[in-house]
N, C-alpha and C positions, 0 to 999 in steps of 0.2 A: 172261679173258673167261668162262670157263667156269664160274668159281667163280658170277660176277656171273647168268649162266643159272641155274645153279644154286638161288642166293638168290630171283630174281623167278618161277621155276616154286616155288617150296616156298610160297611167302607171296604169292602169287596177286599179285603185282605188275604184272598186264599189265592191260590192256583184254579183256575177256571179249570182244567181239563182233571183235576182231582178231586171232580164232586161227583159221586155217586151212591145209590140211596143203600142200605143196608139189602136189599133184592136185586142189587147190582145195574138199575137203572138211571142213564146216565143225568144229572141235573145239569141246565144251564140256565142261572140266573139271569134272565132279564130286566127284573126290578125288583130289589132286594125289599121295597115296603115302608111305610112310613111308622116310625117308632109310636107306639102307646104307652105313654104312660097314664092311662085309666087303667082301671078292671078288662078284664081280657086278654087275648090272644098278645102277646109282643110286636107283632108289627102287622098293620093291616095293610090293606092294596098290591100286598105282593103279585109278582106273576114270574112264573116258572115252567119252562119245558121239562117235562120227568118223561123221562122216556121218547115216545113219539108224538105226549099233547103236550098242550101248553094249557096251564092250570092260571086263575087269577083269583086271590083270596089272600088267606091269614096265613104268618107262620110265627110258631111257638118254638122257645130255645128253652133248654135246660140242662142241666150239667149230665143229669143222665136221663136215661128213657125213661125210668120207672118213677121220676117227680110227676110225671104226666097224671098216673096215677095218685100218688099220694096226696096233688093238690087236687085231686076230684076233677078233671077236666073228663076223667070218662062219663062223668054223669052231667055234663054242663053245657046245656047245648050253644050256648056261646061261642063254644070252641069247636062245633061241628063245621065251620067253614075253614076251618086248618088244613093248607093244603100241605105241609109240609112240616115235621117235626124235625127240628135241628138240635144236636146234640155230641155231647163229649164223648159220652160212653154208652153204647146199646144194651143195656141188659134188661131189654122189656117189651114185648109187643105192643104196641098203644091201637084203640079204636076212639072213633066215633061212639056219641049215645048208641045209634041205631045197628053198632057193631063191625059197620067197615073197618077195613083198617087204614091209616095213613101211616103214608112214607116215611121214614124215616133216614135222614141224612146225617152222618158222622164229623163232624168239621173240622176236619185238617186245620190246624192253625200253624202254620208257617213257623221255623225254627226261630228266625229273625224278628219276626214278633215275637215270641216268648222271650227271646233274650233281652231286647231292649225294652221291653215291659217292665220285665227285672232289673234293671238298670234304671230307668227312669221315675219306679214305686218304692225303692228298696234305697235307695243313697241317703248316705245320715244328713246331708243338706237339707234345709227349710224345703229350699227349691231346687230342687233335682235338678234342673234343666239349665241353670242359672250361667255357666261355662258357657253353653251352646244357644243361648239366644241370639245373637249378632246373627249366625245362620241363617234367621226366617228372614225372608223379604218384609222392609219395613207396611208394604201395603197391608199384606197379613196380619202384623201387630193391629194396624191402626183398626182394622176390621174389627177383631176381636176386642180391644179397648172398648170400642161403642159398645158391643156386647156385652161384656161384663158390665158398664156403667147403669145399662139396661134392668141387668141382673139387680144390680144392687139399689137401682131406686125400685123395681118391682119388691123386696124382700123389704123395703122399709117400708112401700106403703103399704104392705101385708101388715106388717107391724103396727102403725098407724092408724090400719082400718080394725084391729082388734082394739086398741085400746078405744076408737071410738064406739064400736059394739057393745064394749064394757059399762061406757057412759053415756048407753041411750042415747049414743047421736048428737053429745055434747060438744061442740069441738073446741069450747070454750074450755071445758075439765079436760078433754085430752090432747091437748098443746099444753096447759097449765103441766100434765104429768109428763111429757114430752120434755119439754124446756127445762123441767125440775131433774129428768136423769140427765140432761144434756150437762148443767151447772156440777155434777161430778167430776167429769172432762179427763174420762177416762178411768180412771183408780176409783174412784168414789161412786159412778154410772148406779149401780145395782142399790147403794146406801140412799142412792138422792132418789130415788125413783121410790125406794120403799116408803121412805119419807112421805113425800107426793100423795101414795096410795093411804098415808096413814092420818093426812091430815085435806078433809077434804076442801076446797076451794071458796066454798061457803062460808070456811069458816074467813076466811081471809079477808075476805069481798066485806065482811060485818064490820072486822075491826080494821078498816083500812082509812080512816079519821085519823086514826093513832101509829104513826111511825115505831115507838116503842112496842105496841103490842102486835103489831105482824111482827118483827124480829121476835119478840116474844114468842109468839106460836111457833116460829121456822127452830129457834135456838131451843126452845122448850121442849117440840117432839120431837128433837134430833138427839134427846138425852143431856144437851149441852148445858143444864141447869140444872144437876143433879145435886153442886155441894154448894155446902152453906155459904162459906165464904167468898167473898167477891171485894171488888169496886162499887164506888154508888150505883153505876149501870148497871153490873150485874145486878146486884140485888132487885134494883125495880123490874128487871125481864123476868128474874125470879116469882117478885110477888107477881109480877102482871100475869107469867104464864100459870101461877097454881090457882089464879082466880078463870082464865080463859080455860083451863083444863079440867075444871069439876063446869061450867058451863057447856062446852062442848061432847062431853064426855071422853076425852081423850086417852089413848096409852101410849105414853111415851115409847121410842126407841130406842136402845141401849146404844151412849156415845161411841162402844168399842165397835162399832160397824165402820165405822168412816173412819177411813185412813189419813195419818201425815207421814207416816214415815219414808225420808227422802223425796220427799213434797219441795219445790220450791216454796217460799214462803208467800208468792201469792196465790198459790194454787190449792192454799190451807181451804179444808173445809167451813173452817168459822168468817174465811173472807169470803169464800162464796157464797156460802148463806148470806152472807151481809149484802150484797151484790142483790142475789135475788131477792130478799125484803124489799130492797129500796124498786127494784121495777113491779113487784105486787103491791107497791105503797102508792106508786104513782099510776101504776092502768089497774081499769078496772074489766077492761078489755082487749088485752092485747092481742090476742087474736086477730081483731077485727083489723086490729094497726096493719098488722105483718101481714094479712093479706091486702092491704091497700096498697103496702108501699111499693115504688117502681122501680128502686134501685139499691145497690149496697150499701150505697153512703145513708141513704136513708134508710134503710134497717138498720146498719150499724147502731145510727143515731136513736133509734127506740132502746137502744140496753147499752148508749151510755149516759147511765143514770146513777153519780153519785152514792153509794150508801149513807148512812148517818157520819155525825161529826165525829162519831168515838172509833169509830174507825181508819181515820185517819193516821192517827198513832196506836193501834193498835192491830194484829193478826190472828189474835185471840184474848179470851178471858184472864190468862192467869197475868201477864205484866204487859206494861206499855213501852212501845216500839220509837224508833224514828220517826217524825211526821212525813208521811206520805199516800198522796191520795191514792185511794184502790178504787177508781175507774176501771172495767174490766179494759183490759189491753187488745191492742188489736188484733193478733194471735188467737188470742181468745175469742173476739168475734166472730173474727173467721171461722172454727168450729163451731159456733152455735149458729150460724149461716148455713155450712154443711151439713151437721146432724140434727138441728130443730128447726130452719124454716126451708129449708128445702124437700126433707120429707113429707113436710106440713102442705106444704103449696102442692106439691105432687099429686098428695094421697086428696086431696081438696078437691083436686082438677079431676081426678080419676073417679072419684065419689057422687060430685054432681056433676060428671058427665059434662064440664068446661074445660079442652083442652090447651086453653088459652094458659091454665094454672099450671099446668104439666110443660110449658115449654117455657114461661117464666121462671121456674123451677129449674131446667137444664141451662137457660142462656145464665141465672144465677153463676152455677156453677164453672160457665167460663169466663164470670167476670171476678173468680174470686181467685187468688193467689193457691200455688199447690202447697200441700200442706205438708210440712217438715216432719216428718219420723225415720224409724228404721226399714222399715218396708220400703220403703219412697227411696227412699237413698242406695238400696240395695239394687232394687230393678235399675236405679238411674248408674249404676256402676257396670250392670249388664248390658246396656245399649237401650235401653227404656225410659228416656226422661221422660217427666209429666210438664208438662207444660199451662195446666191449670186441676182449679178443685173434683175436675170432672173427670182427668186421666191418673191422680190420684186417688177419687174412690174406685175407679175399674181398677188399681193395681192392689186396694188391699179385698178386692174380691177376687181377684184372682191369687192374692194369697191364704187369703182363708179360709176360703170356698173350694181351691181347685191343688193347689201344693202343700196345705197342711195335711189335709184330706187324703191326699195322693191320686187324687183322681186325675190323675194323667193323659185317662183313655178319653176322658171327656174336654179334655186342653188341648184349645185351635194348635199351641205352642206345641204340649205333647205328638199330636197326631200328626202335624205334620213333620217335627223330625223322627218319629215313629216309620212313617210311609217313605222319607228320604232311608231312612237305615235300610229298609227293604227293599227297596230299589237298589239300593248299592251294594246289597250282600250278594254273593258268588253263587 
């Protein structure tokens, strides 16, 4: 309920002449306030007429009177500039520290809002709203796109800037751990990434003379060398990693993390690891590459890097395949363009304070193809095509973020066919 207060005080959703406080004094909103989400009061700068003044301060919503209390705001002088308490239900007198009292206003929430609330949080659809998007003026989508893209490079490089925190400012180990959950490519994400964290980068950089023995370490702490039996290759990844794993002090991972099941056969995890061996075989810095490079064809070109010979005819350990090469595919690239150097370049730009990184990063994303899934296909059925990798990641942020969630009340899409239903209701 509270949220719902929340949404129809922000976006004037009530009837004006149907505000008045629990003392029967009548409110007129002037400036509903700018939303906090810190510590404090819910919206500061408000200004309101209560009665015959006009007041300019904070006001506080809550489902009912008496959370006022419960979360301690009577003792919090924080919230002594409250000019106004908004709420569901009045069962409580509220003061100030010093014991005034503040007004208290009741907030009618319009039928039409609560109905189509209910209709737009409650539909067994992914996406509620999915029928009704043609509706919004295409300006409006485009607004919101930018938005959401916003959203979703701010949340990776949040992400980005933890796992550099994690590694002292490394950004050579946290692209290495970056790149290594990106090579899951999707199903696998969480198995390659634990990987990553369980075999540190040192160790790699040591034995990188030896093409067999990085594969060795990537196959060996992926669990992929558990049984005796093999081919000549296996065997030698075998000895090689039980000699690199009493050196290192390593603990393997158990192979049952990582998925094939209904895997295309190049998207096996033992091709990938092969994949990623062969580019930690040949940089000892990539990082340093991908931030130089100026273009896609040129990044592309840093990860296509052959794996070894035995992979050729092979997609895993146990038998040999058709000959053919496993060059990561261009599909492929393209995701690891989107999810490992673009958040890379972002979170760079934003880190040492060079925005030049953060806009090479976005012009990336329009110069890379939109990327083919279920989400993409679905908005594009509603009247949403994406037109590159940039209107793409805004649409699986607004599915993941805003219509899994049901966060309706906070979707430019939601709110405004929310405010159209209300406008047209009788």
């Amino acid at each position: 309920m509270e949220h719902l207060l929340h949404y129809v005080w922000k976006y004037r959703l009530y009837e004006p002449a149907s505000l008045v406080t629990t003392e029967g004094r009548t409110v007129a909103v002037i400036d509903p306030g700018i939303p906090n989400s810190d510590a404090g009061p819910d919206f500061f700068n408000a200004k309101a007429r209560i009665g015959e003044t006009t007041w300019a301060g904070s006001v506080e919503i809550h489902d009912k009177a008496s959370d006022w209390s419960l979360h301690h705001h009577d003792t919090d002088r924080a919230y002594d500039g409250v000019i106004l308490h908004v709420v569901g239900i009045n069962d409580a007198d509220i003061r100030r520290t010093n014991g005034e009292p503040i007004p208290t206003l009741v907030l009618p929430v319009p039928d039409a809002v609560r109905a189509h609330i209910d209709w737009l949080s409650a539909r067994d659809n992914p996406i509620p709203c999915l029928d009704r998007i043609r509706e919004i003026d295409p300006v409006h989508i485009a607004s919101w796109m930018d938005a959401l893209l916003a959203e979703r490079l701010e949340r990776k490089t949040a992400d980005t800037l933890r796992l550099l925190e994690r590694y002292e400012g490394d950004w050579n180990e946290a692209f290495y751990v970056l790149l290594t959950r990106c090579f899951g490519f999707g199903v696998n994400n969480d198995a390659f990434e634990r990987l990553a964290r369980s075999l540190p980068r040192r160790c790699i950089l040591k034995q990188r003379a030896s093409e067999s023995q990085v594969e060795a370490l990537l196959f060996g702490q992926a669990g992929m060398l558990s049984e005796e039996e093999g081919d000549p290759y296996y065997r030698l990844l075998r000895r090689e990693y039980a000699f690199l794993r009493h050196k290192f002090d390593l603990s393997p991972l158990d192979e049952s993390v990582f998925k094939s099941l209904r895997l295309r056969p190049d998207n096996f995890p033992h091709v990938r690891l092969a994949q990623l061996a062969a580019l930690w075989y040949r940089y000892d810095t990539l990082f340093a590459r991908v931030i130089d490079a100026r273009s896609p064809r040129e990044l592309k070109d840093l990860f296509r890097v052959p794996p070894s010979a035995y992979w050729d005819n092979h997609y895993h350990f146990r038998y040999a395949s058709p000959e053919r090469a496993k060059t990561i595919g261009e599909g492929a690239l393209n995701i690891l363009l989107i999810n490992a150097v673009v958040p890379t370049l972002f979170a760079y730009g934003s880190h040492e304070k060079q925005p030049e990184y953060q806009y090479r990063a976005t012009r990336l994303l329009e110069r890379v193809p939109p990327e083919r899934n279920q989400i993409v296909a679905t908005f594009a059925r509603a009247g949403i095509p994406a037109r590159d990798a940039g209107d793409t990641q805004a649409l699986v942020q607004l599915r993941r973020e805003y219509c899994e969630k049901r966060k309706c009340l906070y979707c430019r899409i939601g709110f405004r066919l929310l405010k159209r239903s209300v406008n047209e209701s009788p």
